[in-house]
C-alpha positions as CSV (number, residue, x, y, z in Angstrom):
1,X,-14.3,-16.0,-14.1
2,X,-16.0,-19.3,-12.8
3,X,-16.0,-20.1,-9.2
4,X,-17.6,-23.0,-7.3
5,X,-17.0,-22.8,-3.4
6,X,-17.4,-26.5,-1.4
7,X,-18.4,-26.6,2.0
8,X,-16.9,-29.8,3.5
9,X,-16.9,-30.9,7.0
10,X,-19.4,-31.1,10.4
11,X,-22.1,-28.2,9.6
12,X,-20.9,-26.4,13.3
13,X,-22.2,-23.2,13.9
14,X,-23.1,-22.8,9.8
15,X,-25.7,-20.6,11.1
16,X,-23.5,-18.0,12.7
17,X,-20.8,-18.0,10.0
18,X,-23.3,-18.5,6.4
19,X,-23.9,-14.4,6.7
20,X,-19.7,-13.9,6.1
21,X,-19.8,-17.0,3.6
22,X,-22.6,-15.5,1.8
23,X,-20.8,-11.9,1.4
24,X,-17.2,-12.4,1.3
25,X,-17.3,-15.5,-1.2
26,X,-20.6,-16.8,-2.6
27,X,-21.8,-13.2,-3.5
28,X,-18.4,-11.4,-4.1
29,X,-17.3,-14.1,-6.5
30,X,-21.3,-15.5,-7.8
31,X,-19.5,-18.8,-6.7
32,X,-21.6,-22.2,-7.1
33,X,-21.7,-24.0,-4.1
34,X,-21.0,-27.6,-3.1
35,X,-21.2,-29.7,0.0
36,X,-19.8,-32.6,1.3
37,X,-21.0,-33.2,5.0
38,X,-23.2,-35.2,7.3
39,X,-26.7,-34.7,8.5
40,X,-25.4,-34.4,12.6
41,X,-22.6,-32.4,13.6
42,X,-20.4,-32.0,17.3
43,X,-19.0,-28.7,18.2
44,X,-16.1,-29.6,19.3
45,X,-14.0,-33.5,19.7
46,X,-15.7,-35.2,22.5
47,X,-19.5,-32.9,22.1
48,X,-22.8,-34.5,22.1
49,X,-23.9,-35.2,18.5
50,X,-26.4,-32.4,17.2
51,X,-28.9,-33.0,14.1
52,X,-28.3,-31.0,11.3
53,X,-31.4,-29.6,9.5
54,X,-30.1,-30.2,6.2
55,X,-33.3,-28.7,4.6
56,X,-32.1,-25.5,6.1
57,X,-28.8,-25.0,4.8
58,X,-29.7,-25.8,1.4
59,X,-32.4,-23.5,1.6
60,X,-29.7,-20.7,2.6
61,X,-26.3,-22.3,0.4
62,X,-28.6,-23.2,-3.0
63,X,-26.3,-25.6,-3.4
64,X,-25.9,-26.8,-7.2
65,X,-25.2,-31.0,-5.4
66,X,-24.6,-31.5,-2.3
67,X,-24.4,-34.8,0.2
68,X,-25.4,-35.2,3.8
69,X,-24.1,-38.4,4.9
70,X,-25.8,-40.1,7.8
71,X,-22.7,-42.0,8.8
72,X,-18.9,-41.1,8.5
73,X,-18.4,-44.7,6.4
74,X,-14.7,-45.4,5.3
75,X,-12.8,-47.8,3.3
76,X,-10.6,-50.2,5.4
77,X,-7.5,-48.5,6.0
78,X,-5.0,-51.4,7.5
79,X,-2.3,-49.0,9.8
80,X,1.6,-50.0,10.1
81,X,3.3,-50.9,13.0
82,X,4.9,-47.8,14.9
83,X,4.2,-45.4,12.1
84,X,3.9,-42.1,12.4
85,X,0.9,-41.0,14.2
86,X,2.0,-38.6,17.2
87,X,-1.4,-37.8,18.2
88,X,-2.8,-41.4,18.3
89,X,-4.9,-43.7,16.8
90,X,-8.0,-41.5,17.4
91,X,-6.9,-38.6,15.8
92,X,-5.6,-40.9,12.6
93,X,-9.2,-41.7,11.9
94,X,-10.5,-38.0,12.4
95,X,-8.0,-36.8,9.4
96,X,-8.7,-40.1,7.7
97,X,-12.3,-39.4,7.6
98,X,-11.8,-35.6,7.3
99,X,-9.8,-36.2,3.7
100,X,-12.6,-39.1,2.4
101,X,-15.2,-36.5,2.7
102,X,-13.5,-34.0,0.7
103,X,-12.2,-36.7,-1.6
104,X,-16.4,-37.7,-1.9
105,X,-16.4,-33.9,-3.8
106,X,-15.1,-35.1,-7.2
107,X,-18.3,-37.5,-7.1
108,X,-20.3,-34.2,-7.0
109,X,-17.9,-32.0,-9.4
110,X,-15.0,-31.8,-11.5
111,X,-13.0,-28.9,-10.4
112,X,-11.5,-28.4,-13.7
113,X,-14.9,-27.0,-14.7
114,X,-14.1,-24.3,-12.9
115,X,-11.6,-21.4,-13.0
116,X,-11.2,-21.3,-9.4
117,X,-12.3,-23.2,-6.8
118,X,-12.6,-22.6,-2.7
119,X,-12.9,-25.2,0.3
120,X,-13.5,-24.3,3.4
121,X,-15.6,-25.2,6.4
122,X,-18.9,-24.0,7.6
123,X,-17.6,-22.8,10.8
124,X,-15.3,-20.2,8.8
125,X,-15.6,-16.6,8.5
126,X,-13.1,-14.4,6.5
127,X,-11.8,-10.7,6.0
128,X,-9.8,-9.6,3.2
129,X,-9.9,-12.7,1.0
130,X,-9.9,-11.6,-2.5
131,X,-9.1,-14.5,-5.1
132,X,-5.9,-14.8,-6.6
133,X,-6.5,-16.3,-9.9
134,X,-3.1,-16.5,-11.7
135,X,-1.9,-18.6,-8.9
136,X,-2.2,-22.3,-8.8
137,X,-2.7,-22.9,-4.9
138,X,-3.6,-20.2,-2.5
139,X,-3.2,-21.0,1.4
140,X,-3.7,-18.4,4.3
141,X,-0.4,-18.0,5.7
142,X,0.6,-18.4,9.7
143,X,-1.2,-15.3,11.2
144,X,0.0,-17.1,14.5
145,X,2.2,-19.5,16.2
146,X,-0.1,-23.0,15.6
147,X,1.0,-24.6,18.5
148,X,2.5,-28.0,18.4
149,X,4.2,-27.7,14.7
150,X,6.3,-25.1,13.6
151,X,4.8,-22.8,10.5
152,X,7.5,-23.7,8.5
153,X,7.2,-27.2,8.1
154,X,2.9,-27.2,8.2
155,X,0.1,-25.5,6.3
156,X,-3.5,-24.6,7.1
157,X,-5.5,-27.1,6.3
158,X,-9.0,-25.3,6.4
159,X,-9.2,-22.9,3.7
160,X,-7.2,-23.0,0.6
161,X,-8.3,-21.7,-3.4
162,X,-6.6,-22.7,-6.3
163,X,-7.3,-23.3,-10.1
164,X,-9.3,-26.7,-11.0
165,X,-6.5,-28.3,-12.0
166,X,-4.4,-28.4,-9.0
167,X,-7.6,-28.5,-6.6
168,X,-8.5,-31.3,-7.9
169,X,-4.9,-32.8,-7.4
170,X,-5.6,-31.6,-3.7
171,X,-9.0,-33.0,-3.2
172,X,-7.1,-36.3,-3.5
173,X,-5.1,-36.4,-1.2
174,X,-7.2,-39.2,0.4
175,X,-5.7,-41.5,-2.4
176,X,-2.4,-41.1,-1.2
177,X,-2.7,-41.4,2.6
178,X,-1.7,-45.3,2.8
179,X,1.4,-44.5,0.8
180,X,2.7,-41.7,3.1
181,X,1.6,-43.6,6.1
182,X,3.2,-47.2,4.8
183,X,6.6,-44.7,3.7
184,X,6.6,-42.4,7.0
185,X,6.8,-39.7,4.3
186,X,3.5,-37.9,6.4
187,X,1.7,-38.1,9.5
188,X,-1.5,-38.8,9.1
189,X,-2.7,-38.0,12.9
190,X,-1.3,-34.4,12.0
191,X,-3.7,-32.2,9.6
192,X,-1.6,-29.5,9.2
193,X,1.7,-31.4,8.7
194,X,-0.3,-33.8,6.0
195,X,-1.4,-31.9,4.3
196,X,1.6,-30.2,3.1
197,X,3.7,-33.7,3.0
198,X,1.6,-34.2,0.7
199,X,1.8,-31.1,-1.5
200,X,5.3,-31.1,-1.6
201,X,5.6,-34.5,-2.5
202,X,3.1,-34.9,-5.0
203,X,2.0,-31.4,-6.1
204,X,4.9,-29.6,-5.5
205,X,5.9,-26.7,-3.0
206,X,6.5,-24.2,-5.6
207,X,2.9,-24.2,-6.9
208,X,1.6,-22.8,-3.3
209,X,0.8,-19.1,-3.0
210,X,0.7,-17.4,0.7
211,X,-2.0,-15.2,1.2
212,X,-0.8,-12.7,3.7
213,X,-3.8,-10.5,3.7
214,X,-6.2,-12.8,5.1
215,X,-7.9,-12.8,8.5
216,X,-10.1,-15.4,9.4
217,X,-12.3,-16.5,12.4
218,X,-13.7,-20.0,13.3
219,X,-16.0,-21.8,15.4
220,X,-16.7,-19.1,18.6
221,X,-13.0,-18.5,18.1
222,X,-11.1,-14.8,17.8
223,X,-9.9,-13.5,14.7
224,X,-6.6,-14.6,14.0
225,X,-5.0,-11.1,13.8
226,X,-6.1,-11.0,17.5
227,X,-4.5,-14.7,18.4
228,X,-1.3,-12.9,16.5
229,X,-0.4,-10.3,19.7
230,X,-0.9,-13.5,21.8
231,X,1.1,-16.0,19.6
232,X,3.3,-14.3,17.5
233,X,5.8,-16.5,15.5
234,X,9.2,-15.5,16.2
């Protein structure tokens, strides 16, 4: 089985998570690795900007291609009058940017190359992942309540796996951002609620997989089988 893992996103706290990375997915699976990130990072919305020593993590990913942008660059996006962007203006260019930079991937690999691909970020650590390889989307389901959208009508966002085919289809969603925004069909201010607009418009719900084994842990964050006693969904 051939796997290729891409890192994508700011490089936060890379150095705290790569040893989980390294185990649970590049090891377990002898996954070729990817990324698609910047050369500065912030750890959280609103953070000083940190410099990334980019010579460092490819000395620890050995990434097969990789690119550190200096600058998070995007095409002109031109934004409808009162469409849907319930966390503002602000946040619209954060998921805007977040979905170019994966979209930049297929400039550094063809997904379909591989029998299985993984995305997820640097600030990511996991338990229990194993792949499931004769399904053709796998996302982490809802350990806990995710706050301002229900789990029903969002997915995670930050971790998903999947055959090439269909992670390439999800790789671009970028393309199709102006047509859910121009149509209301998606929010793009939302992650979690964008993201699956757009796979059930355009991919289709019934080719996502829940992975109900999972735990996961980000940033400086708890595990999200802890978060579950304090947020359970009901």
């Amino acid at each position: 089985m051939k796997v290729a893992l891409l890192i994508t996103g700011y490089m936060r706290n890379w150095e705290k998570h790569f040893p989980n990375i390294e185990k649970n997915i590049i090891d377990k699976y002898s996954a070729d690795v990817y990324i698609t990130s910047y050369n500065y990072s912030e750890l959280y919305k609103g953070s000083d900007i940190i410099k990334v020593d980019t010579n460092e993590v490819i000395k620890k990913y050995q990434p097969k291609n990789y690119l550190f942008r200096d600058k998070e660059t995007l095409p002109e996006f031109k934004f409808k009058d009162n469409g849907l962007e319930c966390h503002g203006r602000e946040w619209s260019y954060r998921i805007l940017k977040q979905w170019y930079n994966i979209y930049l991937a297929l400039d550094l690999f063809d997904p379909e190359d591989y029998d299985v691909v993984i995305k997820c970020r640097s600030d990511f650590s996991t338990k229990n992942f194993n792949i499931k390889s004769d399904k053709n989307l796998v996302i982490p389901a809802w350990r806990y309540h995710p706050g301002p959208c229900e789990p029903n009508e969002s997915y995670i966002d930050y971790f998903v796996h999947g055959n090439g085919v269909y992670i390439k289809k999800y790789f671009k969603l970028y393309e199709k951002m102006k047509e859910l925004h121009d149509n209301d069909w998606g929010d793009i201010s939302f992650g979690e609620i964008l993201i699956k607009s757009y796979i059930d418009r355009y991919i289709g719900a019934e080719h996502v997989a829940y992975d109900y084994d999972m735990d996961w842990s980000m940033r400086d964050e708890s595990w999200a089988s802890e978060k579950e006693k304090i947020f359970p969904i009901k």
